[in-house]
C-alpha positions as CSV (number, residue, x, y, z in Angstrom):
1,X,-27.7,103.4,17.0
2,X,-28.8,103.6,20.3
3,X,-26.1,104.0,23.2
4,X,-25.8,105.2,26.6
5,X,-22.3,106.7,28.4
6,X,-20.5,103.9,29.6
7,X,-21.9,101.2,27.8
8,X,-18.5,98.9,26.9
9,X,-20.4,97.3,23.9
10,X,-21.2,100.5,22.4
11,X,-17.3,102.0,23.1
12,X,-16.2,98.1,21.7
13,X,-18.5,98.7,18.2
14,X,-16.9,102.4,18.3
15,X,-13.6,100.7,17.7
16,X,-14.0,98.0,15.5
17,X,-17.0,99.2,13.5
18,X,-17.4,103.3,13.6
19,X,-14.4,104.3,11.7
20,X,-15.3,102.4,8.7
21,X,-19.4,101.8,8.7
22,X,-19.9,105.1,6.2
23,X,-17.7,103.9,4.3
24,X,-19.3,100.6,3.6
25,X,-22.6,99.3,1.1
26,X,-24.4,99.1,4.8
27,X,-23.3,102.3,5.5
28,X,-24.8,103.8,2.6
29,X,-28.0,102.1,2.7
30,X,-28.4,102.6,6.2
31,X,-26.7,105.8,7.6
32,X,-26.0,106.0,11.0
33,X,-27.7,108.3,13.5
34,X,-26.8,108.2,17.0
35,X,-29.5,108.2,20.4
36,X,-28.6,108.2,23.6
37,X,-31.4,106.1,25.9
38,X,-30.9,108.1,28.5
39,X,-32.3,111.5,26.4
40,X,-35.9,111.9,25.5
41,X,-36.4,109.8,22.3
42,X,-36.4,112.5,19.0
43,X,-39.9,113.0,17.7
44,X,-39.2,112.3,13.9
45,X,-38.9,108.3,15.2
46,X,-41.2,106.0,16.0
47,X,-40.0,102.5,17.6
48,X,-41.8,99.4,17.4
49,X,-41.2,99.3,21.2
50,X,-38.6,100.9,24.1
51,X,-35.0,100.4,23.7
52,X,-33.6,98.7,26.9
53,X,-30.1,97.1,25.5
54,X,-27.3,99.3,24.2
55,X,-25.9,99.5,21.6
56,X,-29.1,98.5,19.4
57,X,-29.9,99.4,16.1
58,X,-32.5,100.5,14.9
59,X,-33.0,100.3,11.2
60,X,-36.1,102.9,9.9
61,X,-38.1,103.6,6.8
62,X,-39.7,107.2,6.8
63,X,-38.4,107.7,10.6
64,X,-40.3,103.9,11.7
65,X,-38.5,101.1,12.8
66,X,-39.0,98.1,10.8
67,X,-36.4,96.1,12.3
68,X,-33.0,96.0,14.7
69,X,-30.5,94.2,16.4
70,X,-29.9,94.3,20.3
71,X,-27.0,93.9,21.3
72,X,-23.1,94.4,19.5
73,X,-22.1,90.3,18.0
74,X,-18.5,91.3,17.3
75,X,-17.4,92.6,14.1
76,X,-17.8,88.7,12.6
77,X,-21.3,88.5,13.0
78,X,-22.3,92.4,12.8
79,X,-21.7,92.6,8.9
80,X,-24.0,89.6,8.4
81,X,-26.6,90.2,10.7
82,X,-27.1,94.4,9.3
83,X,-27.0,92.7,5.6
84,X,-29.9,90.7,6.4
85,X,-31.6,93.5,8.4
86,X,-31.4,95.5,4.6
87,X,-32.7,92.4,2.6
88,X,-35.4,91.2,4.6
89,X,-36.7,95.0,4.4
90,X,-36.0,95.2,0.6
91,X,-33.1,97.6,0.9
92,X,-30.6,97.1,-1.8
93,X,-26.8,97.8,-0.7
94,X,-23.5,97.0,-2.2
95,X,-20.8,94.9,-0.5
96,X,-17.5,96.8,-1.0
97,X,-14.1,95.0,-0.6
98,X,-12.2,95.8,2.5
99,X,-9.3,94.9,1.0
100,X,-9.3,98.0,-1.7
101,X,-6.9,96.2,-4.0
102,X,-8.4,95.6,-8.1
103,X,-7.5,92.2,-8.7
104,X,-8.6,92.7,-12.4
């Protein structure tokens, strides 16, 4: 995830989204590391092109970006849009239940 101090999206994804993301089949596939745009870019990753929109993430194989998503959605579409991120890259995750209940 790409960010930058004061960026409202990236406080608004913080919110909704950061407690919970390792916790999740997305999570786990993809963990999270966190940039900020306005440091030197670390030299274990290699983006397809500059980052000029926080948040945005980045998803990598072996420390290249593949594919991302500019911008924060809202929690609706976030979920969605990271799922198909994994799939179209051939990363297989697991969709837990938020609700935690075994209806079994």
């Amino acid at each position: 995830m790409a960010e930058e101090p004061g960026c409202v999206y990236c406080a608004q994804w913080n919110a909704q989204i950061g407690p919970i993301y390792g916790k999740t089949g997305e999570g786990a596939a993809a963990p999270l590391r966190r940039i900020d745009i306005t440091a030197p870019l670390p030299d274990d990753i290699t983006l397809a092109r500059s980052i000029n929109f926080t948040p945005t993430f980045v998803l990598l194989i072996d420390n290249k970006e593949v594919s991302r998503l500019e911008g924060y959605p809202g929690e609706d579409f976030f979920w969605g849009l990271v799922g198909m991120m994994l799939e179209r890259n051939g990363i297989p995750f697991e969709i837990k239940s938020d609700t935690g209940s075994d209806d079994t």
